[in-house]
C-alpha positions in Angstrom: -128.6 -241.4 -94.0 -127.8 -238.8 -96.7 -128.9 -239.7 -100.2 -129.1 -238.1 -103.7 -131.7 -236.2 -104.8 -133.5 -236.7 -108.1 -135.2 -233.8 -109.6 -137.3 -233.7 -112.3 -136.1 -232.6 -115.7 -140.0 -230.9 -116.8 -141.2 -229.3 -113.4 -138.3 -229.4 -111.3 -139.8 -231.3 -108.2 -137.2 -233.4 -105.9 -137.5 -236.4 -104.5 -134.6 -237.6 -102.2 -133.2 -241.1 -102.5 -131.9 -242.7 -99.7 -128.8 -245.1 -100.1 -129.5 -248.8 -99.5 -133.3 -248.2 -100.2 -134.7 -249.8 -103.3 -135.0 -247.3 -106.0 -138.2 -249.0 -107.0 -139.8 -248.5 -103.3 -138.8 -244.5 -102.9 -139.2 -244.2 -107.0 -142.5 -245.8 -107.7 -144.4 -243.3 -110.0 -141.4 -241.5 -111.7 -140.6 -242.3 -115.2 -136.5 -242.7 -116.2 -135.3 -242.4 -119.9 -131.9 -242.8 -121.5 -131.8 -240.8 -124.5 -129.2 -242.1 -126.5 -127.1 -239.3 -128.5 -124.7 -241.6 -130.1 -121.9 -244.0 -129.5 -121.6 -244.3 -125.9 -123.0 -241.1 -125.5 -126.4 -240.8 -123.1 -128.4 -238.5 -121.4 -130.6 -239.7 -118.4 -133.8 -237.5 -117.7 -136.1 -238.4 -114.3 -139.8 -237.3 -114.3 -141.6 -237.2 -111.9 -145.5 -237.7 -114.0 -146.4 -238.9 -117.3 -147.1 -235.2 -118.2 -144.1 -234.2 -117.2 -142.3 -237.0 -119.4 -145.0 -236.5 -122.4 -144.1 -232.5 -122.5 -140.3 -233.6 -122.5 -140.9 -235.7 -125.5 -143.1 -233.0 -127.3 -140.5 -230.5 -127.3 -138.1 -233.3 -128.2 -140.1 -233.9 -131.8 -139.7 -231.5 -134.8 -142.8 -229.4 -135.4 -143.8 -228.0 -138.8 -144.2 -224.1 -138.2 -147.7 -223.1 -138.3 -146.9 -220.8 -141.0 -146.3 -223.7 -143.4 -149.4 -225.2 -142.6 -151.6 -222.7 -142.8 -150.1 -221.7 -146.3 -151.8 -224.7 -147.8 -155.2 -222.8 -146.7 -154.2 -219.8 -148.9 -153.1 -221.9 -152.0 -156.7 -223.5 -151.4 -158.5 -220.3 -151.4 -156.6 -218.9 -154.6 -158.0 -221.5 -156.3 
């Protein structure tokens, strides 16, 4: 029985899903989030690992560039 095959969005390993399995039997281990963008607007995103999810979500948060930080150290200095 053909299935689908679910790859993950970090590393890009697959795992194929058969139809009229369980998903939680073939799935167990792999992480599923809906990202909601807006009204009725969603993205799904399969990982495979909670590293894989956690360095999904890292890149997803807004950093403060290194620069700025490290300006702080200078300002320190000059005083």
């Amino acid at each position: 029985m053909q299935g689908r095959v679910i790859t993950c969005y970090t590393c890009g390993k697959e795992l194929e899903h058969h139809t009229g399995l369980p998903p939680c039997e073939e799935l167990a281990g792999w992480i599923t989030v809906s990202f909601w963008k807006g009204k009725e607007s969603v993205d799904h995103y399969s990982f495979c690992s909670a590293p894989c999810l956690q360095e999904w979500a890292e890149e997803q948060s807004t950093r403060i560039p290194e620069v700025f930080l490290k300006s702080f150290d200078d300002q320190a200095s000059e005083s």
